[in-house]
C-alpha positions in Angstrom: 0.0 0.0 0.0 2.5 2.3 0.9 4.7 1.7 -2.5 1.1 2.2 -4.3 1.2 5.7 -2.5 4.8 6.6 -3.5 4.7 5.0 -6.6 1.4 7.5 -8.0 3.1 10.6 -6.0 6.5 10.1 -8.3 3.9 9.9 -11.0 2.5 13.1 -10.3 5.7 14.9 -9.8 7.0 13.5 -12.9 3.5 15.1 -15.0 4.2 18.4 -13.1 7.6 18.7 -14.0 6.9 17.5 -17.3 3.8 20.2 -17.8 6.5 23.5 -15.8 8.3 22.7 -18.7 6.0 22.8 -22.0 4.2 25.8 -19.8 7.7 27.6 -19.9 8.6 26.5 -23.6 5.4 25.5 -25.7 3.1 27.3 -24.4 4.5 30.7 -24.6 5.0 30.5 -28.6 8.6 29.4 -28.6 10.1 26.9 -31.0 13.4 26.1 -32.4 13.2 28.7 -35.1 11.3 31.4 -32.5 13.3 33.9 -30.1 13.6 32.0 -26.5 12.8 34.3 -24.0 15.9 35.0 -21.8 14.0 34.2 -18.4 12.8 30.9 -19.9 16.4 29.4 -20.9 17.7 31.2 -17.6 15.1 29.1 -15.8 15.7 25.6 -17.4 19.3 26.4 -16.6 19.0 27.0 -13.2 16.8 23.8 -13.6 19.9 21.7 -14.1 21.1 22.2 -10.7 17.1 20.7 -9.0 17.4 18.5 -6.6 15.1 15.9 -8.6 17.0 14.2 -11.0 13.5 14.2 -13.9 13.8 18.2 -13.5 17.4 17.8 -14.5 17.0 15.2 -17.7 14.1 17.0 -19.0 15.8 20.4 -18.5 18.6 19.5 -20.3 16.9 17.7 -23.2 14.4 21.2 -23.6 17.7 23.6 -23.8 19.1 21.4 -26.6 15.5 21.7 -28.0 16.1 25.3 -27.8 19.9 25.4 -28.9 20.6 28.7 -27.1 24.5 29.1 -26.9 24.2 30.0 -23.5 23.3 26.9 -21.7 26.6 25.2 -23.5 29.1 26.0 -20.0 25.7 24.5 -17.8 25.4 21.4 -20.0 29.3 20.9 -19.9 28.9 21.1 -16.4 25.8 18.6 -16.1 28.0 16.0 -18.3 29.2 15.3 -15.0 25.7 15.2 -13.0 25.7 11.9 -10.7 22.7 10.8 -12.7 23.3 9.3 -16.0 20.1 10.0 -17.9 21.3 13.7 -17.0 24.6 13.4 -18.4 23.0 11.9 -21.9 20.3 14.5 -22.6 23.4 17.3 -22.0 25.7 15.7 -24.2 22.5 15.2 -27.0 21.8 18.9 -26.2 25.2 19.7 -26.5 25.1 18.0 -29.7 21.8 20.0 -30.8 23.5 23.0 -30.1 27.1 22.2 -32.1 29.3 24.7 -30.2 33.2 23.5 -30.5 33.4 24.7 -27.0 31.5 21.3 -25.9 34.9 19.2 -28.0 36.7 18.4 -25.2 33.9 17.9 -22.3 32.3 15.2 -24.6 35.5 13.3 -25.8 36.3 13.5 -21.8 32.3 11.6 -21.9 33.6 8.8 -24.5 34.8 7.2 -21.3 31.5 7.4 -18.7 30.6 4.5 -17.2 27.6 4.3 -18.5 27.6 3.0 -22.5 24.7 5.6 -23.5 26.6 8.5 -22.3 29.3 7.4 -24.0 26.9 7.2 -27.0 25.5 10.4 -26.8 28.9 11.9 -26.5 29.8 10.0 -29.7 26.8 11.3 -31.6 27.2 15.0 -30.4 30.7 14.8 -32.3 29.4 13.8 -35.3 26.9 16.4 -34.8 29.2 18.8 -34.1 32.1 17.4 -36.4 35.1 19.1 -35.1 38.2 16.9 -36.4 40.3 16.8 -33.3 37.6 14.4 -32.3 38.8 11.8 -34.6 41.3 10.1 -32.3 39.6 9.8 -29.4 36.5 8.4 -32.0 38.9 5.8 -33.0 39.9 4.6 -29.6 36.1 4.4 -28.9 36.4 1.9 -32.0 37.7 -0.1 -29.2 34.5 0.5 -26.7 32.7 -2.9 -25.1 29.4 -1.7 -26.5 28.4 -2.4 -30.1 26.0 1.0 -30.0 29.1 3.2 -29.2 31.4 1.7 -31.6 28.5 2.0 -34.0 27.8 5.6 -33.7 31.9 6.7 -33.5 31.7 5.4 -36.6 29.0 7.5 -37.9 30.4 10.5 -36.2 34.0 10.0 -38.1 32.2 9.7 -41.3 30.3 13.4 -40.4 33.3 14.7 -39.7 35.2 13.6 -42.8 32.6 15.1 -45.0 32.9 18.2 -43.4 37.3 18.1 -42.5 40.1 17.8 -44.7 41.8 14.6 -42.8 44.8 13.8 -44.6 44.1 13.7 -48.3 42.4 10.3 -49.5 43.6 8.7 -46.0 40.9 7.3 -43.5 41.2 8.0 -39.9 
């Protein structure tokens, strides 16, 4: 009975949190092409630092939605967050948002302990397809899980459509 009770109150929180965020985002007219209202990405921000682990995942999944520049240094930072559904939606976001500054953060995230992380990092850079990534993409090559070896794959071929790497060689 008393699971039941905590079981349907994490339910609740998890639709409230859910709804504070569309309220903040959807509702007020913004989209990825729209102007973000400072306040709003200033309050999904500071919404990477709750207490409540959902508030952080679904705040850092909305401010790669929103791709403002300014959340990249709170993302960085969250890549790092204790949680590990946290630390994939900032590296996706980081990936949404494709600012070189996030390089270094996210090859530093090819070697989480968790294997999506590490996936997300891989597919963030691909997405953002900066070439120094290429050698720590090839020594994820050597990752235990198939998904990350996968996607570092993908992510050199993005970045070898977009570099210069060495004339006709290949990684």
């Amino acid at each position: 009975m008393l699971h039941s009770k905590f079981a349907a109150l994490n339910l609740v929180k998890a639709s409230v949190i859910a709804l504070l965020i569309l309220s903040c985002i959807s509702f007020a007219g913004c989209s990825k092409t729209d102007e973000v209202d400072s306040d709003k990405v200033d309050t999904l921000i500071q919404w990477l630092n709750n207490e409540d682990k959902s508030v952080r995942q679904l705040a850092a999944e909305e401010l790669g939605e929103i791709m403002d520049t300014r959340a990249v240094e709170p993302l960085i930072a969250a890549l790092k967050d204790n949680d590990r559904n946290v630390r994939s939606n900032a590296a996706g976001a980081l990936g949404d948002i494709k600012d070189s500054r996030a390089v270094e953060p996210l090859i530093a995230a090819l070697k989480d302990s968790n294997s999506t992380v590490r996936w997300c990092a891989a597919w963030a850079l691909g997405e953002i397809k900066d070439a120094s990534a290429i050698g720590p993409l090839i020594e994820a090559l050597e990752d235990d899980d198939n998904g990350v070896r996968r996607e570092a794959i993908e992510a050199m071929e993005k970045i070898e459509k977009t570099e210069e790497v060495g004339g006709n060689q290949r990684w």
